[in-house]
C-alpha positions in Angstrom: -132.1 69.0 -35.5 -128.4 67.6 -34.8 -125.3 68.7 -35.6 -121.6 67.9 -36.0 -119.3 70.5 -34.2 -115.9 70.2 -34.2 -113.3 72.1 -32.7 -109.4 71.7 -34.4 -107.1 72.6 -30.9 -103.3 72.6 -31.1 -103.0 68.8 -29.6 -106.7 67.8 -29.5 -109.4 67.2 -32.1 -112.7 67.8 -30.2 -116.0 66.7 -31.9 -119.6 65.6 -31.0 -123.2 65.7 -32.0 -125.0 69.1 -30.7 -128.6 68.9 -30.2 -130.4 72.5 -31.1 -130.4 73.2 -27.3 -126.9 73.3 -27.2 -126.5 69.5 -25.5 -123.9 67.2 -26.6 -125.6 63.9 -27.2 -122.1 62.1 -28.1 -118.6 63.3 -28.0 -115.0 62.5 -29.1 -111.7 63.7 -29.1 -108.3 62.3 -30.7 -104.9 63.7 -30.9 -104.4 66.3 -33.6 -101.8 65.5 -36.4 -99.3 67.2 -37.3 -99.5 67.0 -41.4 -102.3 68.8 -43.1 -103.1 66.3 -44.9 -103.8 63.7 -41.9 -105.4 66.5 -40.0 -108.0 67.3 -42.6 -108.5 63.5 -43.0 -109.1 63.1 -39.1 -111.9 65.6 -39.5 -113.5 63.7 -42.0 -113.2 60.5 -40.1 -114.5 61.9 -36.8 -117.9 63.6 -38.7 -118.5 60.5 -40.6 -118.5 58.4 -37.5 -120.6 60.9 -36.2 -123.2 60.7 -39.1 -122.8 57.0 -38.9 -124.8 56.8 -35.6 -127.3 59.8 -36.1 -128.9 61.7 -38.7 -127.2 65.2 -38.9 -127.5 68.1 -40.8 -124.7 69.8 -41.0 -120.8 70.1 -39.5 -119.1 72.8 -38.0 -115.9 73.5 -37.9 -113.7 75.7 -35.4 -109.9 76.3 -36.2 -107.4 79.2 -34.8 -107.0 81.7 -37.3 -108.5 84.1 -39.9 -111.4 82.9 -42.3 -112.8 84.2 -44.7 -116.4 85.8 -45.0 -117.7 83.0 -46.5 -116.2 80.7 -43.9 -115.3 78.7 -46.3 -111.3 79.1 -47.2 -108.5 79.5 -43.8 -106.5 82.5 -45.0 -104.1 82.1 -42.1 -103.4 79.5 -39.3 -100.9 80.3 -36.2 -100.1 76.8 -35.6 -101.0 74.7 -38.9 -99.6 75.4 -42.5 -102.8 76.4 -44.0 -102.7 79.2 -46.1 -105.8 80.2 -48.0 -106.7 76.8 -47.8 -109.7 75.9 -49.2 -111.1 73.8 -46.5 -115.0 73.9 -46.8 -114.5 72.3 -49.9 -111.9 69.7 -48.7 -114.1 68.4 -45.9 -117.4 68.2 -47.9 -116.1 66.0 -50.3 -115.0 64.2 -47.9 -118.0 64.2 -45.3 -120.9 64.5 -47.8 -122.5 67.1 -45.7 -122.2 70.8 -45.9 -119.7 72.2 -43.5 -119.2 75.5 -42.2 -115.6 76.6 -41.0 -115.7 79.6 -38.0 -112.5 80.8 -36.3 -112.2 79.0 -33.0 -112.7 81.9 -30.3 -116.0 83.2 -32.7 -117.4 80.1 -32.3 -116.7 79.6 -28.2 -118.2 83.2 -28.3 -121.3 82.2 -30.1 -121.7 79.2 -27.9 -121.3 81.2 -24.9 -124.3 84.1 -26.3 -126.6 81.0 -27.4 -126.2 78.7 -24.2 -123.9 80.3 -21.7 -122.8 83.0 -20.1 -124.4 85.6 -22.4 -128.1 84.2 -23.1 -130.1 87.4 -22.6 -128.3 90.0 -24.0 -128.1 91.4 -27.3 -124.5 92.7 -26.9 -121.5 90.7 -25.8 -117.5 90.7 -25.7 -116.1 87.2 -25.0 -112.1 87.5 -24.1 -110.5 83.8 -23.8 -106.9 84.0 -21.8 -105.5 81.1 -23.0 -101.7 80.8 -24.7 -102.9 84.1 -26.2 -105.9 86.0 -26.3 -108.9 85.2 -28.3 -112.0 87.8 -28.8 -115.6 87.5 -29.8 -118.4 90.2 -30.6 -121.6 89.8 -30.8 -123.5 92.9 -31.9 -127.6 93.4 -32.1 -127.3 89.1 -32.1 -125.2 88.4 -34.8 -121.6 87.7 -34.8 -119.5 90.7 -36.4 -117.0 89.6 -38.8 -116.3 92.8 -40.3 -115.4 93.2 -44.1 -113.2 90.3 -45.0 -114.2 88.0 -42.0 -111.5 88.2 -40.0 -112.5 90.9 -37.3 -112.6 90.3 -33.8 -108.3 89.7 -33.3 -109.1 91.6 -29.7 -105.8 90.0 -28.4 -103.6 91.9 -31.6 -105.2 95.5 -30.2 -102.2 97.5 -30.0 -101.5 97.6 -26.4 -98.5 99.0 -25.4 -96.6 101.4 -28.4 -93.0 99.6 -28.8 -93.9 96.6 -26.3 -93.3 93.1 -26.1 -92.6 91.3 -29.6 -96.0 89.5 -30.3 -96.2 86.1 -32.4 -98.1 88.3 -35.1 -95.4 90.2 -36.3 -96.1 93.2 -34.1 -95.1 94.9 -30.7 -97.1 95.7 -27.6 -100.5 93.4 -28.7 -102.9 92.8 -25.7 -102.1 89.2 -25.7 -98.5 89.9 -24.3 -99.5 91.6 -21.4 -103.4 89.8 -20.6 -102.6 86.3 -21.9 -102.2 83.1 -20.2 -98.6 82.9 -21.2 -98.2 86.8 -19.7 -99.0 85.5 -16.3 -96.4 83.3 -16.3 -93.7 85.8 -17.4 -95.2 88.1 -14.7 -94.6 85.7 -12.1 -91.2 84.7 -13.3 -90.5 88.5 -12.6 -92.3 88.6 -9.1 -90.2 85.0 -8.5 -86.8 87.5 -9.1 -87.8 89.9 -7.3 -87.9 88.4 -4.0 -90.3 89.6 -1.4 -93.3 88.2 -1.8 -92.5 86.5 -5.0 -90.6 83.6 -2.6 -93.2 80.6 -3.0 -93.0 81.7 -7.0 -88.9 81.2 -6.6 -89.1 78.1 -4.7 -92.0 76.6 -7.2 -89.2 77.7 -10.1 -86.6 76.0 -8.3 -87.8 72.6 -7.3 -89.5 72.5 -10.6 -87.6 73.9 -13.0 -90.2 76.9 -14.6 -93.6 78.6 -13.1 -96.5 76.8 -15.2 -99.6 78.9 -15.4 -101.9 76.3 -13.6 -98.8 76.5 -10.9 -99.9 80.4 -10.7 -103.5 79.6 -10.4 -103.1 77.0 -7.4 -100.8 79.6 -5.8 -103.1 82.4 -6.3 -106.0 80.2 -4.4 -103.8 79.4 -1.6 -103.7 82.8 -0.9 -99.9 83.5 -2.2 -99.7 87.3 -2.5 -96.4 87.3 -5.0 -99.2 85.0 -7.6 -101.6 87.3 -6.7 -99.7 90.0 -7.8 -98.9 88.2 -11.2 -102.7 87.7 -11.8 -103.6 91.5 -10.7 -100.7 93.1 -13.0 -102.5 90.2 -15.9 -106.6 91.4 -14.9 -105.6 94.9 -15.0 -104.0 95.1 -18.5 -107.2 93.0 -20.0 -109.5 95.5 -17.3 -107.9 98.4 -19.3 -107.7 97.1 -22.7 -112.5 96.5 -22.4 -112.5 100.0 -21.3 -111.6 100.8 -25.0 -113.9 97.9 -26.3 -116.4 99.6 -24.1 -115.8 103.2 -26.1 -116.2 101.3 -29.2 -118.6 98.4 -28.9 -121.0 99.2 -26.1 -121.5 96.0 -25.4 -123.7 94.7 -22.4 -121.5 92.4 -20.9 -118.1 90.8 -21.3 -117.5 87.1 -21.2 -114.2 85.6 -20.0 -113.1 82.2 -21.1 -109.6 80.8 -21.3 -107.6 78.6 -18.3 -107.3 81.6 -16.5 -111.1 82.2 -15.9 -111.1 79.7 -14.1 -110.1 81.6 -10.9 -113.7 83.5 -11.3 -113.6 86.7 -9.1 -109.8 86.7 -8.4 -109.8 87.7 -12.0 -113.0 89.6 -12.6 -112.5 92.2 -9.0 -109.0 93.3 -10.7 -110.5 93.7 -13.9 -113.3 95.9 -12.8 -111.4 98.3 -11.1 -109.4 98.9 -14.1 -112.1 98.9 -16.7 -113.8 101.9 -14.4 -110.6 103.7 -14.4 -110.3 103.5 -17.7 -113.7 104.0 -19.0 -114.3 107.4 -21.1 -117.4 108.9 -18.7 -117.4 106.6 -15.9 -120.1 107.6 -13.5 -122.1 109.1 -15.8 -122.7 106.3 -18.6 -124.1 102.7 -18.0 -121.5 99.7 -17.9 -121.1 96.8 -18.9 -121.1 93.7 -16.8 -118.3 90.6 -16.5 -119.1 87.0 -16.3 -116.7 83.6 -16.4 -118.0 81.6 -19.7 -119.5 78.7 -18.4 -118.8 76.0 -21.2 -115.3 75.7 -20.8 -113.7 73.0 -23.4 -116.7 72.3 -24.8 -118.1 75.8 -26.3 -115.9 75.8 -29.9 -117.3 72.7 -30.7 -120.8 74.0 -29.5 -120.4 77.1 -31.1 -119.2 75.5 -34.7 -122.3 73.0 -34.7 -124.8 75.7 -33.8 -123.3 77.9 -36.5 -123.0 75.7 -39.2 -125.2 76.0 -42.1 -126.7 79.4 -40.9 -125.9 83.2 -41.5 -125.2 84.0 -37.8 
């Protein structure tokens, strides 16, 4: 059985046809507008060009923000002016196909527990360190949603009492500490401080600011002061799956997000302080960490494999 996925991203619109393995059979991406309107209509357009060329099912849709239990309505979007928008209902009149919406790091999270990273267990965490940080849980093989559909917000986990001023609303979330955009503040602060944050300082000054991917090429050179950016980053999201461990059990977390991408320059870090942190270490099993293996391509995975089921 085919389906459409499609995944709604910030700049990019990500879609294709997923077979029931999981295998993208066609695929297509356009630039994301900026009105609601035009966005929604760029959906339908993209699924009925899909449907055009093969018989599908159902579509799928992943977005950034809380929906609703019946993943049918967006209560709230970070990034798009959606609010309790009714957008099952939208798209299906427009696509003539029953849709499913999912939040976006649910469905890389399902795609990753179906296909990737987590096939084989029953109990998985996914963490994406992107801009922020997304979370996924998938308990006894079904993704938890909790009562009104919107659980899961691992990056909004108070982190630090009084901290950093979050984009929620809130102080001291995860996401401000173990987040994409928190290794590049961390390294702006290693670039000041001199010492080994020298390559950081002279990156900063022929260029102008300390990307993240800048970080990440730095940290595979060998550069200590970016290793030290990306250790003071692992350890806070290391700490912060110690308490998912104390509450979720789960057999194994997955990372996603840019960041992953460094594999075990990330994951030894995070160990070390998920042990230290873990209630009964030594005496209890643990979980173990993996880098999701889908990359860009598990939210669109994930929505099609969800859509029109009770996952």
């Amino acid at each position: 059985m085919l389906k459409v996925g499609i995944d709604i991203g910030g700049t990019k619109i990500a879609g294709g046809v997923v077979d029931s393995d999981g295998g993208i059979v066609e695929q297509l991406r356009v630039d994301t507008p900026t009105d609601t309107a035009a966005l929604a209509q760029a959906v339908v357009d993209m699924a009925r060009y899909f449907r055009a060329g093969h018989e599908v099912a159902a579509v799928g849709v992943a977005a950034a923000g809380f929906i609703d239990r019946d993943r049918a309505t967006v209560i709230h979007a970070p990034n798009i002016a959606w609010h309790n928008e009714p957008l099952k209902a939208t798209l299906e009149a427009g696509i003539g196909l029953p849709v499913t919406i999912e939040n976006d790091a649910n469905a890389a999270g399902w795609a990753e527990f179906r296909f990737g990273a987590g096939r084989g267990v029953d109990h998985m965490v996914m963490l994406t360190m992107g801009t922020g940080v997304g979370g996924a849980i998938v308990l006894d093989g079904k993704l938890f949603r909790g009562g009104h559909g919107i659980a899961a917000e691992l990056g909004h986990i108070r982190f630090i009492r009084e901290g950093l001023l979050c984009g929620c609303g809130q102080r001291g979330c995860l996401e401000q500490y173990a987040s994409g955009r928190a290794l590049q503040r961390e390294a702006g602060a290693i670039a000041d401080e001199g010492g080994i944050g020298a390559a950081l300082a002279a990156h900063r000054a022929e260029h102008g600011s300390i990307s993240g991917p800048a970080v990440s090429r730095l940290v595979l050179a060998g550069d200590p002061g970016a290793a030290e950016a990306l250790r003071r980053v692992a350890t806070a999201l290391g700490e912060a799956c110690g308490g998912f461990q104390a509450v979720l059990d789960p057999q194994l977390f997955v990372i996603g997000g840019g960041v992953a991408q460094l594999g075990d320059a990330l994951l030894e870090p995070m160990r070390l302080a998920y042990e230290r942190s873990l209630p009964g270490y030594g005496d209890r099993p643990v979980a173990t960490f993996a880098i999701a293996r889908l990359v860009n391509d598990a939210g669109l995975i994930g929505a099609a494999d969800l859509a029109g089921t009770e996952a």
